[in-house]
C-alpha positions as CSV (number, residue, x, y, z in Angstrom):
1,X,-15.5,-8.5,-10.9
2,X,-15.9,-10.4,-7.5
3,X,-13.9,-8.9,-4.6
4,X,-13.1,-10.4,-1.6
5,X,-14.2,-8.7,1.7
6,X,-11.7,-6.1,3.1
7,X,-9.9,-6.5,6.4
8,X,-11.1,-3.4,7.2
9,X,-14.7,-2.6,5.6
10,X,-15.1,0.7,7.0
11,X,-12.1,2.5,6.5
12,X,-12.2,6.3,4.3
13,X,-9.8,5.1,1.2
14,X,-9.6,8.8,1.0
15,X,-8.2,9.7,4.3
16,X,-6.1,6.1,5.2
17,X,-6.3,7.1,8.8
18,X,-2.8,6.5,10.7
19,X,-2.6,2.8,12.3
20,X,-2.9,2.0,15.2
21,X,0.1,0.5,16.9
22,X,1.0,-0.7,20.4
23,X,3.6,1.7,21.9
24,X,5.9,-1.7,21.3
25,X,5.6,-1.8,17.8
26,X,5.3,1.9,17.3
27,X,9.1,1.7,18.9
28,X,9.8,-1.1,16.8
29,X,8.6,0.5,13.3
30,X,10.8,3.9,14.2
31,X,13.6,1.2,14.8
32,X,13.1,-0.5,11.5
33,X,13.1,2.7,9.5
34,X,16.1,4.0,11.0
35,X,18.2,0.7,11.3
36,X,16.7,-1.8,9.5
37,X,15.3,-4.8,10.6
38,X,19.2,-6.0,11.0
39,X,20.2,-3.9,12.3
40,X,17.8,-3.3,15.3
41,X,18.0,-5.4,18.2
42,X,15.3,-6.4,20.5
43,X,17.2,-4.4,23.6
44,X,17.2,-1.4,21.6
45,X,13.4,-1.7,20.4
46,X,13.0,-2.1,24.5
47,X,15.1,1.1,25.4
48,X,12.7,2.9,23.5
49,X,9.4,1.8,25.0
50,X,10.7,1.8,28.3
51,X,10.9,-1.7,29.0
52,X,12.8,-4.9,29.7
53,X,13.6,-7.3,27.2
54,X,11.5,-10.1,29.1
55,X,8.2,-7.8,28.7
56,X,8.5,-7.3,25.0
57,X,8.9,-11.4,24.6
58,X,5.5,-11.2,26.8
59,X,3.7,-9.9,23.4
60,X,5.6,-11.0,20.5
61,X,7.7,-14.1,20.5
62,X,10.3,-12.6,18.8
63,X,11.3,-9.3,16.4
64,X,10.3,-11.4,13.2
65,X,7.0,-11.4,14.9
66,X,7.2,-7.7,15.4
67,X,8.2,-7.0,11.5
68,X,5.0,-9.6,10.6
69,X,2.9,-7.8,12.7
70,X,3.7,-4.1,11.5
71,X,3.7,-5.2,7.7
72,X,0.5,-7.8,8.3
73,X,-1.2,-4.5,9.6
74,X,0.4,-2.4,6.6
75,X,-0.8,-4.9,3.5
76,X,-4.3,-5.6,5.4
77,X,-5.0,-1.3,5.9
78,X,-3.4,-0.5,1.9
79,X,-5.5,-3.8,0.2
80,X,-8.6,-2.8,1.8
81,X,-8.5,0.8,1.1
82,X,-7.9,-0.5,-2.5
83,X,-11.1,-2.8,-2.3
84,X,-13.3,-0.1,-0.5
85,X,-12.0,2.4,-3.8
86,X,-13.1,-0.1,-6.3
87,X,-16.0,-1.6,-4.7
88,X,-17.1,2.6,-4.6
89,X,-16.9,2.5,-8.6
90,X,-19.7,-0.2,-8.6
91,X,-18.3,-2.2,-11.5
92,X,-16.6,0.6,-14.0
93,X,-13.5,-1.0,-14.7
94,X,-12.2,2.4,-15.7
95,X,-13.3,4.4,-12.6
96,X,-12.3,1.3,-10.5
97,X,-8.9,1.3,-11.8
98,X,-8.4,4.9,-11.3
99,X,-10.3,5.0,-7.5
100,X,-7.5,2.3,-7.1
101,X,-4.6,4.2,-8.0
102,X,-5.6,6.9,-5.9
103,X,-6.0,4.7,-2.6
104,X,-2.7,3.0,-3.5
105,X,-1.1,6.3,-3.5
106,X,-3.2,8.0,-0.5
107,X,-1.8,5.3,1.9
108,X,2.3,5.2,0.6
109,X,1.9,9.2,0.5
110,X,0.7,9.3,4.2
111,X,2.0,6.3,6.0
112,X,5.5,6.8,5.3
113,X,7.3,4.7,7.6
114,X,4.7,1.9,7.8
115,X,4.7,2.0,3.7
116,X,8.7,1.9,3.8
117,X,8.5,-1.3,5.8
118,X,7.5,-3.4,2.3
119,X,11.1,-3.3,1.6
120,X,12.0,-6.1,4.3
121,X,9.7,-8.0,2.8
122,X,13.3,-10.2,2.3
123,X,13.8,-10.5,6.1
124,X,10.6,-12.3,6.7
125,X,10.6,-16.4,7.6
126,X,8.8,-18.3,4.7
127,X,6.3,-18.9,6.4
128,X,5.5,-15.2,6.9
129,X,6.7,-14.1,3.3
130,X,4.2,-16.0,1.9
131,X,0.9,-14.7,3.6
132,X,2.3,-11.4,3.0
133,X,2.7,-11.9,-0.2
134,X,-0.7,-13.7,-0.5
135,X,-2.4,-10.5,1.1
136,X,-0.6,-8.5,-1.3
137,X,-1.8,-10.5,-4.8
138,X,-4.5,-9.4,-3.9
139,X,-4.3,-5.8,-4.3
140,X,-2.5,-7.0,-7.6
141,X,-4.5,-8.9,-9.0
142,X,-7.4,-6.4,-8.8
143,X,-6.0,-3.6,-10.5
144,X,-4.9,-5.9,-12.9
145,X,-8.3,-6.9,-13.5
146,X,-9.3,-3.4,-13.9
147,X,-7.2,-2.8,-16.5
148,X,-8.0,-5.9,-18.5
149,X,-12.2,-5.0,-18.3
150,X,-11.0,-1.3,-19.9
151,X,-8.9,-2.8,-22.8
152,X,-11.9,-5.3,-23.4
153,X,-14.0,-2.2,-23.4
154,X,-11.9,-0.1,-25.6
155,X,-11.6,2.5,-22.7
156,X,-7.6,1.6,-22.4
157,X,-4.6,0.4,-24.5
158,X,-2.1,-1.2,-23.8
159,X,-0.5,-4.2,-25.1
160,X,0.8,-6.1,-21.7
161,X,-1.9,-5.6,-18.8
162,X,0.2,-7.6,-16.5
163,X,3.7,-5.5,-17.0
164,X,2.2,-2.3,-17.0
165,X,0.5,-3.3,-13.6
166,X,3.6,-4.3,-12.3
167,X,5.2,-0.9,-13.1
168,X,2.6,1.0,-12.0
169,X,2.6,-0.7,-8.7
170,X,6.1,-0.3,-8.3
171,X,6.4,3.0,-9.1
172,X,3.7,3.8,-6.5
173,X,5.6,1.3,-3.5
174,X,8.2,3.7,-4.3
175,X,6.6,7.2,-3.4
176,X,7.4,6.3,1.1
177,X,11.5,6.9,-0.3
178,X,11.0,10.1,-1.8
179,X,7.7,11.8,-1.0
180,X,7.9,14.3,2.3
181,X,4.7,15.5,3.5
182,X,6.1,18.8,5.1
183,X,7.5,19.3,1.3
184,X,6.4,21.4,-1.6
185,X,3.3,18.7,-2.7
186,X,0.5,18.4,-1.0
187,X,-1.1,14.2,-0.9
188,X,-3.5,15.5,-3.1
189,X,-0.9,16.6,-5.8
190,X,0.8,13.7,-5.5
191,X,-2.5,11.5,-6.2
192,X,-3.2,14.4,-9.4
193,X,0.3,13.4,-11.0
194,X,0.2,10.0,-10.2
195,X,-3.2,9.3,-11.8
196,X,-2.1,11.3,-14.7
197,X,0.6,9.2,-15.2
198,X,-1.3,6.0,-14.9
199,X,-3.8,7.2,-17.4
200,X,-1.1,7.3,-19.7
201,X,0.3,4.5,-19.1
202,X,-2.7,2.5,-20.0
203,X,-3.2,4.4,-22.8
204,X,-6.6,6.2,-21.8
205,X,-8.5,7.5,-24.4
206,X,-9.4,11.2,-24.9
207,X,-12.5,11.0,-23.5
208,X,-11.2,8.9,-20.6
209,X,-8.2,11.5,-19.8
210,X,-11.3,14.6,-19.8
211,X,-12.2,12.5,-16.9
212,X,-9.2,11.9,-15.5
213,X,-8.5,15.2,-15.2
214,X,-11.9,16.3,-13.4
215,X,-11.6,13.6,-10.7
């Protein structure tokens, strides 16, 4: 499969280093995930940094260009993870798919807030919805690719590709509201039970789940 060059070509899919943010929209994320996008104000995000109201419209026009920025930097560091996993599997639709499932979890299982902000994807203009959205087909669209190659290949069965994607991915946007990284599971245990349970889901074969299971 062709893949399209990630924002950020360099980055260790296995590690998804933390982002890094302007003191302005580090403030602004720890506002998001505590009161929303409604219901944070502007003057609140600039009590936090320290600032006037007049210096935080000096960098970003307004707080829909704060969210934008914050989730455009979320969807470009998750989607190229995801492409620097597959690209690693050098065309095996089967280890592709499952190097993808493991970035996808690696980042929601260790950016937390940053992950959590996909939910206001609603409270984005248009305008902005749509490249987000755009950026995030991608990632989509990949995996979904992956999973079509391994049925063609017998590797994988399952009779709707494009569903099962869709629930995979949603159950994996869903690990930021209940994982805790000082919990019992480590990021790595998470990744184990969350790659087992894709392998199911896409009904591996035997020999594919022995795999699996020594990754």
């Amino acid at each position: 499969m062709e893949l399209p060059e990630p924002a950020e070509p360099g980055v260790d899919w296995r590690k998804s280093p933390p982002l890094e943010l302007t003191p302005i929209l580090a403030a602004s994320l720890d506002a998001f995930y505590e009161h929303g996008y409604h219901g944070t104000t502007v003057r609140d995000i600039a009590r936090r940094v320290g600032a006037t109201v007049p210096a935080l419209y000096y960098h970003h026009e307004n707080k829909q260009e704060i969210l934008f920025a914050l989730m455009d930097a979320a969807i470009d560091r998750s989607s190229s993870m995801t492409l620097v996993a597959v690209a690693e599997a050098e065309g095996q639709p089967v280890d592709a798919f499952f190097n993808g499932v493991e970035a996808l979890v690696r980042f929601m299982a260790t950016s937390g807030k940053v992950a959590y902000l996909d939910a206001e994807i609603r409270c984005l203009t248009s305008e902005n919805r749509e490249t987000y959205a755009r950026k995030r087909a991608v990632v989509e669209r990949l995996m979904l690719a992956c999973v079509e190659e391994a049925v063609a290949s017998g590797d994988f069965a399952v009779s709707s590709p494009r569903v099962m994607s869709r629930a995979l991915l949603g159950m994996i946007q869903g690990i930021p509201v209940w994982y805790n990284p000082a919990g019992a599971l480590a990021v790595d245990d998470v990744v184990t039970e969350y790659v087992d349970i894709a392998a199911h889901m896409v009904g591996a074969t035997p020999e594919v789940l022995g795999r699996v299971r020594l990754r």
